[in-house]
N, C-alpha and C positions, 0 to 999 in steps of 0.2 A: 557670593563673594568670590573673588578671582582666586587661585588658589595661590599664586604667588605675594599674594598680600596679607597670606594667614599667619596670625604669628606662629611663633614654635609651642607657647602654653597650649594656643587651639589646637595644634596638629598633636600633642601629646592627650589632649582631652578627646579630640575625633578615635584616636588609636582608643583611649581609653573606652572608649563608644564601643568600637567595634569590637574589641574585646569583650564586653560585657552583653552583646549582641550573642557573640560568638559562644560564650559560654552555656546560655540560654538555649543556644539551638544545639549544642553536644550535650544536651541535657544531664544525666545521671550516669551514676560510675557502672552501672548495668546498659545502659542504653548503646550500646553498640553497633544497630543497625542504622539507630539513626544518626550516629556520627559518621556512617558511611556515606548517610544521602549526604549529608554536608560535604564532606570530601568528595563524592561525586560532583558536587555544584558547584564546587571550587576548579575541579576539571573541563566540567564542561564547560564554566563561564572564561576560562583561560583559550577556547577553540581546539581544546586537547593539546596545546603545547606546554602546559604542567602538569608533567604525569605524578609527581610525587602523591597528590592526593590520590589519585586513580589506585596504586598500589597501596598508600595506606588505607584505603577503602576495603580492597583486599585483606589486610591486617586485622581489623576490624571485625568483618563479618569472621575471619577465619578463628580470631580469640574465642568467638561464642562458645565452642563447642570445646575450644582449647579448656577453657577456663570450667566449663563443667565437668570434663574429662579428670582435669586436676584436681577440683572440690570431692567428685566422687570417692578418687582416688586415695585422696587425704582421709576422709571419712572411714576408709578401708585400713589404711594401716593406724589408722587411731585406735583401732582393737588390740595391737600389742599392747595400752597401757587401762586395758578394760580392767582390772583391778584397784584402778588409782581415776577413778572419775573425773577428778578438780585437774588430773596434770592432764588429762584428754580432752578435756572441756576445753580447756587453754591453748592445749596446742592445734585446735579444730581455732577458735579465734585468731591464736597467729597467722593462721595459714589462712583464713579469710583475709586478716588486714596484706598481709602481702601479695594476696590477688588482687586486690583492692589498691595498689598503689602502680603497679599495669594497666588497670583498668585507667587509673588516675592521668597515667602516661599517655596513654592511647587520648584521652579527654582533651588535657593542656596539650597535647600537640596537635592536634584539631582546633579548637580553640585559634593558635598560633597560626594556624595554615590559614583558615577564615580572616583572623585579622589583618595580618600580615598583606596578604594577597589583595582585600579592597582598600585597607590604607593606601596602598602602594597603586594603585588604579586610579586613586583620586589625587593620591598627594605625591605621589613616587618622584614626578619632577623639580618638586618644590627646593630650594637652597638649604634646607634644615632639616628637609626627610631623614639623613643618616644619622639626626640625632634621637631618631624616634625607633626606626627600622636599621640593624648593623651595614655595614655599607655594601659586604657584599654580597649579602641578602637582597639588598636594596638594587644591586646594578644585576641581580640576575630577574626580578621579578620585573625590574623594567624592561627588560629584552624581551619577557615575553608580552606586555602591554605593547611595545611599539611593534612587535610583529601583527599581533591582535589589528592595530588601529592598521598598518598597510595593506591586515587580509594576505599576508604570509604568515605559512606554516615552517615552524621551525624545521630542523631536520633531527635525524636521533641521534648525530653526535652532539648537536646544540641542546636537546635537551635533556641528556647525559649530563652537559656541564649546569645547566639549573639544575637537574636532580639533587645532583653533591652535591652541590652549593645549600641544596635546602636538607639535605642529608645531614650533610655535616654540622649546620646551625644545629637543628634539632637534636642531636646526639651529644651537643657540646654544651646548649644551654638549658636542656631539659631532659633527656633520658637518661644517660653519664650520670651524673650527681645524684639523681633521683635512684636509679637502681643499684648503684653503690652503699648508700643509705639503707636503704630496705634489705640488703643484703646482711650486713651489720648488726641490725635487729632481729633478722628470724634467727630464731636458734632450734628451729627442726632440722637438723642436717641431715637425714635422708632424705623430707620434701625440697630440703633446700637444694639438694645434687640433683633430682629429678626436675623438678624449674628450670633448673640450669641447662638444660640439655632438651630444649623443646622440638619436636618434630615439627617442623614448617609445612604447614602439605597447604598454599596456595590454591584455590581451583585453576589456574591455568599454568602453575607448574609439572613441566615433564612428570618431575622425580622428587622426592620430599626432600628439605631442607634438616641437617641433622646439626643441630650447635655441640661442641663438647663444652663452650664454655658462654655463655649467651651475658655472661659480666664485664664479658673480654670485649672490649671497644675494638679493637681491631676487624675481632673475627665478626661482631656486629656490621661493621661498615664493608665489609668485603663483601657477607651476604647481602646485603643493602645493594650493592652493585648486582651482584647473579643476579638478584632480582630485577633487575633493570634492565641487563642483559638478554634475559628469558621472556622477560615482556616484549623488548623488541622485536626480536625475533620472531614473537607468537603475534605479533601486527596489534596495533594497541583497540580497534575496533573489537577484534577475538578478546581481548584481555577486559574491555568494559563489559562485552556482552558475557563472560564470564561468571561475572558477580550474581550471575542467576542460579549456578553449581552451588548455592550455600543453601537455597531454597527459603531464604528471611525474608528478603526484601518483594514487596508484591506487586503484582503484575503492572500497577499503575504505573511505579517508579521505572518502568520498563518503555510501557508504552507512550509516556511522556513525561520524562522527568523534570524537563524545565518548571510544568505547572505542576506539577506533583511536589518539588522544592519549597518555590511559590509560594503553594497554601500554607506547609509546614509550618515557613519562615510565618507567614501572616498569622498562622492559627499560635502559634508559642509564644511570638514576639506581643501578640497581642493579650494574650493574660496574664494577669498581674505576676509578676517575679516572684521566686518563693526560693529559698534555701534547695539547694541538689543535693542529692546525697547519691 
């Protein structure tokens, strides 16, 4: 079917497709190496002129270790209330579900990058894509398909501007609200101050990232940028071949990751669906 003759219900039920595609292969609120390879395939299938996914790849593998550094942690100062078992038991839960809602984040916005990105491959030109995909979502992911299709590579101030562009959606329609909320409901305020203030150590950053307030959308989107800034600079072949510094991902995803994608997609997509957790 031409795509210009698809109505707008199909191009919303295709997104819905791909969406539920996508979710399948971000699998579970732990699985964070393999929403890397997806974010990796999303890079590669873009000919490296969408770096967005390539740094939240980055993200990703880098939480692993973030995220049990903070459970240990939690686990450690749960001992001031060793006299009171029920309020320590509770606050080890708290402090699970609000890891658990990052993890969440990291998930839906993979999820979104997957979707987003092959909706927009197949349907991007269509007259009603901007009622499915926001528009300026919509007219940066198309600048990187028609470079694709010429066989031009962007340049890094062109894709500085898809960055932000996909930056900014995701911070506005999905991490923004979502960690405002979470914020609101934990009531451990010292794990809550120590969350707040996460050291960033990238593998292919110089020097670590230090947030004082990692709630503060501001200071969010500035580091969003240094990061983007420090990947260019560090040439973006050094910044893929990077993601080996984590030590998760295994040598196949290395030596050929197209088909190492590939099978994933085939091996997941192809057993029956079942609830993530």
């Amino acid at each position: 079917m031409a795509a210009a003759t698809i109505t707008l219900d199909q191009l919303r039920n295709a997104f819905e497709d791909l969406q539920a595609d996508g979710l399948r292969l971000a699998g579970g609120l732990n699985d964070l190496s393999q929403r890397a390879t997806v974010y990796h395939h999303v890079y590669k299938e873009s000919g490296g002129n969408h770096v967005f996914p390539l740094i939240a790849a980055h993200g990703a593998l880098w939480a692993r270790s973030w995220f049990s550094f903070g459970m240990k942690l939690g686990k450690l100062l749960s001992w001031q209330y060793a006299f009171n078992s029920e309020t320590r038991r509770n606050k080890l839960v708290k402090l699970e579900e609000f890891a658990n809602v990052f993890r969440d984040i990291n998930r839906r916005v993979c999820v979104d990058v997957y979707a987003n990105f092959h909706f927009t491959k197949y349907y991007g030109k269509h007259p009603e894509a901007s009622k499915v995909v926001p528009v300026d979502l919509l007219q940066a992911l198309n600048r990187i398909h028609s470079s694709n299709e010429a066989g031009v590579e962007l340049t890094d101030d062109e894709r500085r501007e898809v960055f932000t562009t996909h930056f900014l959606s995701e911070q506005q329609h999905i991490v923004g609200p979502t960690i405002e909320k979470a914020i609101a409901e934990f009531d451990w305020s010292l794990l809550r101050s120590l969350a707040l203030r996460p050291v960033i150590r990238f593998a292919y950053f110089r020097r670590p990232f230090l947030f004082r307030n990692f709630a503060n959308k501001e200071e969010r989107i500035a580091k969003g940028l240094v990061a983007f800034n420090v990947a260019a600079e560090t040439g973006w072949n050094n910044v893929e071949q990077d993601l080996r510094k984590y030590d998760v991902l295994p040598e196949q995803f290395f030596a050929k990751p197209i088909e190492y994608f590939a099978l994933l997609r085939e091996t997941i997509l192809a057993a029956p669906a079942s609830v993530q957790a």
